[in-house]
C-alpha positions in Angstrom: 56.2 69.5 129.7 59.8 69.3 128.5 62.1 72.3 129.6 63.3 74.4 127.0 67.2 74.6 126.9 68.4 78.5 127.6 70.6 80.1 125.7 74.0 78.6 125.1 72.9 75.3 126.9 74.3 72.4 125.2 74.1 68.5 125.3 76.0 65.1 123.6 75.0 62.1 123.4 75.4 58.9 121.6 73.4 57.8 118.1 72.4 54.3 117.6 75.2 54.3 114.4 77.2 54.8 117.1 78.4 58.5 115.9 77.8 61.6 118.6 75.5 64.2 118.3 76.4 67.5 119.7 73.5 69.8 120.6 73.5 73.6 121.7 70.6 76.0 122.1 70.7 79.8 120.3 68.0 82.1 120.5 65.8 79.4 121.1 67.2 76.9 118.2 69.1 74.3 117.9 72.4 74.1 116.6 73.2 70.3 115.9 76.6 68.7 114.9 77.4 64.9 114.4 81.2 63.4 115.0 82.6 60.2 115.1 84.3 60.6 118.1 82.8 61.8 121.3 86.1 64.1 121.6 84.6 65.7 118.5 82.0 66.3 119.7 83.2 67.6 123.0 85.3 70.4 121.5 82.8 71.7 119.3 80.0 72.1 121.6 82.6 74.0 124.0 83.7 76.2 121.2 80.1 77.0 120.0 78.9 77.5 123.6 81.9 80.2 123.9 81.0 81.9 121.1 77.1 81.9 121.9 78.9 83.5 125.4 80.5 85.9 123.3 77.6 87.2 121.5 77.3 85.1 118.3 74.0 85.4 116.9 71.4 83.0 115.1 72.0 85.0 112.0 76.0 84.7 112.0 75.8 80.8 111.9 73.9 81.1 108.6 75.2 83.9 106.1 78.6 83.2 104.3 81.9 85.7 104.0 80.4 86.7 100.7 76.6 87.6 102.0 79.0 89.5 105.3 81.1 91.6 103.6 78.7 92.7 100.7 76.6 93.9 103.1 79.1 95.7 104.8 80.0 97.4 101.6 76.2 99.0 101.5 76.6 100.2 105.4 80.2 102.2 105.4 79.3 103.6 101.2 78.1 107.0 103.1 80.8 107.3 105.6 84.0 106.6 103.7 85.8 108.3 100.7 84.5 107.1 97.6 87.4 106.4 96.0 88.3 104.2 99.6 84.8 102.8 98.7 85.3 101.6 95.2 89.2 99.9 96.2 87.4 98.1 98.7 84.6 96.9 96.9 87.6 95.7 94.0 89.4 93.7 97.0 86.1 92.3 98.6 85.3 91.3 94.3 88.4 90.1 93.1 89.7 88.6 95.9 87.6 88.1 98.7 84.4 86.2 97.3 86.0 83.8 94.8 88.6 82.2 97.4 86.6 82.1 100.7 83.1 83.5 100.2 81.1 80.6 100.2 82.7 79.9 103.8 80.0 80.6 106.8 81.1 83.9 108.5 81.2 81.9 112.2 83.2 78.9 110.2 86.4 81.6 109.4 89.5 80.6 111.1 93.0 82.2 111.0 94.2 79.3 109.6 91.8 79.8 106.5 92.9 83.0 106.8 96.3 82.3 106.6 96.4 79.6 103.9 94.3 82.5 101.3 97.4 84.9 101.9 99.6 82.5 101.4 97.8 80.9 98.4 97.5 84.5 96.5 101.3 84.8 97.2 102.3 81.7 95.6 100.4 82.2 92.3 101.8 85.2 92.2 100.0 88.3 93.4 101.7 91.0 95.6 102.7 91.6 98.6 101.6 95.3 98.8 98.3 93.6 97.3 97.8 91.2 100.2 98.5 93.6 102.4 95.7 96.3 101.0 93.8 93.2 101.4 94.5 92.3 104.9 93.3 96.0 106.0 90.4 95.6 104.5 89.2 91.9 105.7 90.4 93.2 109.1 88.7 96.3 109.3 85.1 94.3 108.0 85.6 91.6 110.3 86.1 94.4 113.1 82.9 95.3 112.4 81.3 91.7 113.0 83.2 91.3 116.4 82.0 95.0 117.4 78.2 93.8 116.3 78.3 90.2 118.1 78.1 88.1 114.4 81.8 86.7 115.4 83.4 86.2 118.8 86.9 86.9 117.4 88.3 88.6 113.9 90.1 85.8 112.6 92.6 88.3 110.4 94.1 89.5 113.8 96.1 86.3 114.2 97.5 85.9 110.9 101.1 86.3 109.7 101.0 89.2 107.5 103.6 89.1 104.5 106.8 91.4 105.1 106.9 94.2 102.9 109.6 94.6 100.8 111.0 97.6 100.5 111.3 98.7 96.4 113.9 101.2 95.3 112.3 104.3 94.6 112.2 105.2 90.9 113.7 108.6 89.7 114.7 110.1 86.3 117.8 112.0 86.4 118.3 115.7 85.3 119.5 114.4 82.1 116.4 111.5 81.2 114.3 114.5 82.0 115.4 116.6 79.5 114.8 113.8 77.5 111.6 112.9 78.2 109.9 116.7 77.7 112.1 116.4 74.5 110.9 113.3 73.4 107.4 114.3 74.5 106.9 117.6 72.2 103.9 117.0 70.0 102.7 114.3 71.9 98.9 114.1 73.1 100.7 113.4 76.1 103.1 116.4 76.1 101.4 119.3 78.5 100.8 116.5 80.9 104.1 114.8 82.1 105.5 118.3 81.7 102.7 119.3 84.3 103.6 116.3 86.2 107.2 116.8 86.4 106.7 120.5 87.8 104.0 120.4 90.1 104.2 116.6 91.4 101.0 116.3 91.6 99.8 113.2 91.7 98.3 110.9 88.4 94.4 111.6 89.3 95.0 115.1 90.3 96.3 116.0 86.9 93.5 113.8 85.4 90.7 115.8 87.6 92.1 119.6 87.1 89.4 121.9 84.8 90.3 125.2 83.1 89.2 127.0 85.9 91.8 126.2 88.0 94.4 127.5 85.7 95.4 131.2 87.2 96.9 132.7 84.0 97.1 135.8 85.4 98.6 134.5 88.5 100.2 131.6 86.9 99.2 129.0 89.3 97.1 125.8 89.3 94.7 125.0 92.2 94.1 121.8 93.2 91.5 120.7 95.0 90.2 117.5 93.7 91.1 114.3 92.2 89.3 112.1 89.5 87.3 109.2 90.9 86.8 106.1 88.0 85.0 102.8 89.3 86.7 100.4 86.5 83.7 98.1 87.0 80.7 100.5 86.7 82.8 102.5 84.0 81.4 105.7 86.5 83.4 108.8 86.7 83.1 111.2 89.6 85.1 113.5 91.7 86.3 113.5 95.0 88.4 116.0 97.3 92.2 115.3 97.7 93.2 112.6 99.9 93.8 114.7 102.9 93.0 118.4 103.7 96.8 119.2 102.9 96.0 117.5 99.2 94.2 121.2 98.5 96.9 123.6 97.7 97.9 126.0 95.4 100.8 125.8 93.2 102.9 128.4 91.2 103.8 127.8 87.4 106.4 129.1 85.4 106.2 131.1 82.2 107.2 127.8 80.1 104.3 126.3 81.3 101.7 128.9 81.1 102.6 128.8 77.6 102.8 125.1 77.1 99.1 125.1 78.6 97.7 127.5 76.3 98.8 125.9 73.4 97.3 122.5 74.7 93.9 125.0 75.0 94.1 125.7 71.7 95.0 121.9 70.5 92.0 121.0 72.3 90.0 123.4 70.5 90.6 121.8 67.3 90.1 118.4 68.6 86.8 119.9 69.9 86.0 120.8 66.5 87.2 117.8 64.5 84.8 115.7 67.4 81.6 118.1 66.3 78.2 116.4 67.9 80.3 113.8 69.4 82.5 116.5 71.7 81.2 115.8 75.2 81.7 119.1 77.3 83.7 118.8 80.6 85.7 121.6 80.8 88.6 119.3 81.7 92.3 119.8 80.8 92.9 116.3 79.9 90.6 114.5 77.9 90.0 112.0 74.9 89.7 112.9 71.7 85.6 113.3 72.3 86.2 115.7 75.3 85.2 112.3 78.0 87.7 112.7 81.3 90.8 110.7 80.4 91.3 106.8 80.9 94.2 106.5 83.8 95.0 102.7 82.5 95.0 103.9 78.9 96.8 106.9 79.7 99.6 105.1 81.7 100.0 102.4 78.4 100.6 105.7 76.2 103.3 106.9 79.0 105.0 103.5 78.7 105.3 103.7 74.9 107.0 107.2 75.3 109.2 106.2 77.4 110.1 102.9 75.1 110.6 105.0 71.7 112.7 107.4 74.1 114.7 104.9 75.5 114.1 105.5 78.8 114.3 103.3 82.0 110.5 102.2 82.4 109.1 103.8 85.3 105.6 104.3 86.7 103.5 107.7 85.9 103.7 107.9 89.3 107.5 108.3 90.0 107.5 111.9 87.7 105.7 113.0 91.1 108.8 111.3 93.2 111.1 113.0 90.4 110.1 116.5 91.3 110.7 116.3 94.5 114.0 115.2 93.8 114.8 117.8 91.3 113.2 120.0 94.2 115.8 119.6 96.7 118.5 118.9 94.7 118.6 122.6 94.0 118.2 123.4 97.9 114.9 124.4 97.9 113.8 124.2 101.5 112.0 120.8 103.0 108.6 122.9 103.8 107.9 124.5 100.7 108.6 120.5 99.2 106.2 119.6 101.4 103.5 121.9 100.6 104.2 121.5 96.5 103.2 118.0 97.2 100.3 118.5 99.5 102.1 116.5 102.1 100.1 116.9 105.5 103.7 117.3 107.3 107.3 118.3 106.3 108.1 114.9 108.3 106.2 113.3 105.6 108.5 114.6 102.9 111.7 114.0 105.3 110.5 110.1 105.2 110.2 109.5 101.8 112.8 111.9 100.7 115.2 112.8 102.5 117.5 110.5 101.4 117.6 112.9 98.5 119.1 116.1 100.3 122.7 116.3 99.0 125.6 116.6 101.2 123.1 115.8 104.5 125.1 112.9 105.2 128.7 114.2 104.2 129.2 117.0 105.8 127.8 116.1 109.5 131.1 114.4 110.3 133.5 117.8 109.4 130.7 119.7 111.7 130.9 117.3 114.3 134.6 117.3 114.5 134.6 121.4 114.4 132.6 121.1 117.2 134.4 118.8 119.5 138.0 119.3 118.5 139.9 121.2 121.6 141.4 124.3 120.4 144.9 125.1 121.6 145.0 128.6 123.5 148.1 130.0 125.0 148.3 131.6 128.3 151.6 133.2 128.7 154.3 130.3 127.4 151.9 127.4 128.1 149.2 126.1 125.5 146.6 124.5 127.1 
């Protein structure tokens, strides 16, 4: 009776076409390769007999990139943000399955690796794209080394693309006054104004309800953001993106008003909508009452900012713009901090604090009032 090979035993020999078969045992199957060289051969039945060593299972050598990382969507869906969820599942969508997911799991290489960063980059995509991608092929193929389907994650040995640093964008005192100018009457009107003072960021402002307006108080709360999957067209909500993210911020009398007068536009939107009004209680909303589009919202901002003649900037950068118009006016790095939801005044320090006027210029008359000697006489000698 033959013997039957253990695990990770392996064997070569020569065919009668005079190519090489390589042979190596898994979970009681064989895993068969033929070469032309016996060399060939050689290496890959010591490679596949160091990753059988290193836990590769039978089911590993089988299912592709795409079949891997799909599943791996379904198991982390309960234990991640969803709006971390639904990135991921873009990148793994858009990127991830049409450029190497028909290549077996156990066949991924960093080279492989390498070449589909470098091929995104050359047709064009971006570098802070490649990089949110990177984190996330990393992190899944983590999870394959951890559960024995690969030896090694591939996207460990990879160059990764430098990030370049771009030039924050910030409207001056001046385009600001412009902008909220430019912006009276507009559907868009209570929020950039909203934006500018709180600086809050885009989904925020897109997820805030009447009830957190304090008009009493004159505060806003903030405690969760609006969550859009733009390929299910689903819209949810989902806490801020840290604990910090839930704050409380005070309003001033301009824009209590501002806000009640959007109230009452909406109210006549309501009624002009009649059966087709869809009741969210939201702040922001289309003209049937449905939680705001963020990609249609940021086209409308791009199209007041053209007919203003403004420098084109991102939605975004309003909440960068705050902070700057923040501490321009002295107002203390901590309180910054917590206006933005920041989980650290070092946070704010980081991103801003290039921003702090007269930081830089007055450290060298300080340091020279401290180090100067001063001249003091004792009797008729100055020492």
């Amino acid at each position: 009776m033959a013997k039957k090979r253990g695990n990770g035993e392996g064997s070569l020999h020569k065919r009668s076409n005079g190519t090489w078969e390589a042979q190596a045992s898994l979970e009681g199957r064989r895993l068969s390769r033929t070469f032309k060289s016996y060399r060939e051969g050689q290496e890959w039945l010591k490679k596949t007999i160091s990753q059988i060593d290193n836990g590769m299972t039978l089911t590993s050598t089988k299912i592709s990139v795409a079949e891997y990382f799909q599943g791996w969507l379904t198991s982390i869906k309960s234990s991640i943000r969803e709006t971390s969820w639904i990135h991921y599942e873009s990148m793994i969508r858009c990127y991830i399955i049409p450029n190497i997911g028909k290549i077996r799991l156990i066949d991924l290489r960093p080279d492989i690796v390498q070449n589909f960063y470098d091929h995104l980059i050359a047709k064009g995509c971006g570098i802070p794209t490649v990089l949110k991608l990177h984190f996330v092929l990393h992190c899944g193929l983590e999870r394959a080394v951890a559960i024995g389907m690969v030896p090694r994650n591939p996207a460990r040995y990879v160059r990764r693309p430098k990030k370049v640093a771009k030039e924050m964008e910030i409207l001056t005192d001046d385009e600001v006054t412009r902008l909220l100018l430019a912006s009276k009457g507009h559907r868009l009107e209570a929020l950039v104004h909203l934006a500018v003072v709180t600086g809050a960021r885009e989904m925020e402002l897109l997820g805030l309800s009447w009830e957190h307006i304090d008009w009493v108080k004159k505060t806003v709360r903030i405690d969760r953001q609006l969550c859009r999957s733009s390929r299910q067209g689903i819209v949810k909500f989902s806490p801020p993106k840290t604990h910090y993210g839930k704050r409380v911020i005070s309003l001033g009398k301009v824009t209590i008003d501002l806000l009640r007068q959007h109230l009452m536009n909406q109210e006549l939107v309501r009624v002009a909508a009649g059966e087709k009004w869809v009741e969210s209680n939201l702040v922001f909303t289309t003209i049937i009452g449905t939680p705001m589009d963020n990609s249609k919202m940021r086209r409308a901002f791009k199209a007041l900012l053209t007919i203003s003649n403004l420098p084109i900037i991102r939605f975004h950068s309003l909440r960068h713009t705050c902070a700057s118009l923040l501490l321009s006016q002295g107002i203390p790095v901590i309180e910054v901090s917590r206006r933005l939801g920041h989980s650290r005044p070092s946070i704010t320090l980081d991103v801003y604090g290039h921003l702090i006027p007269g930081l830089h210029s007055e450290i060298g008359d300080m340091l020279d009032e401290l180090i100067t000697p001063i001249a003091v006489e004792i009797g008729h000698k100055a020492i």
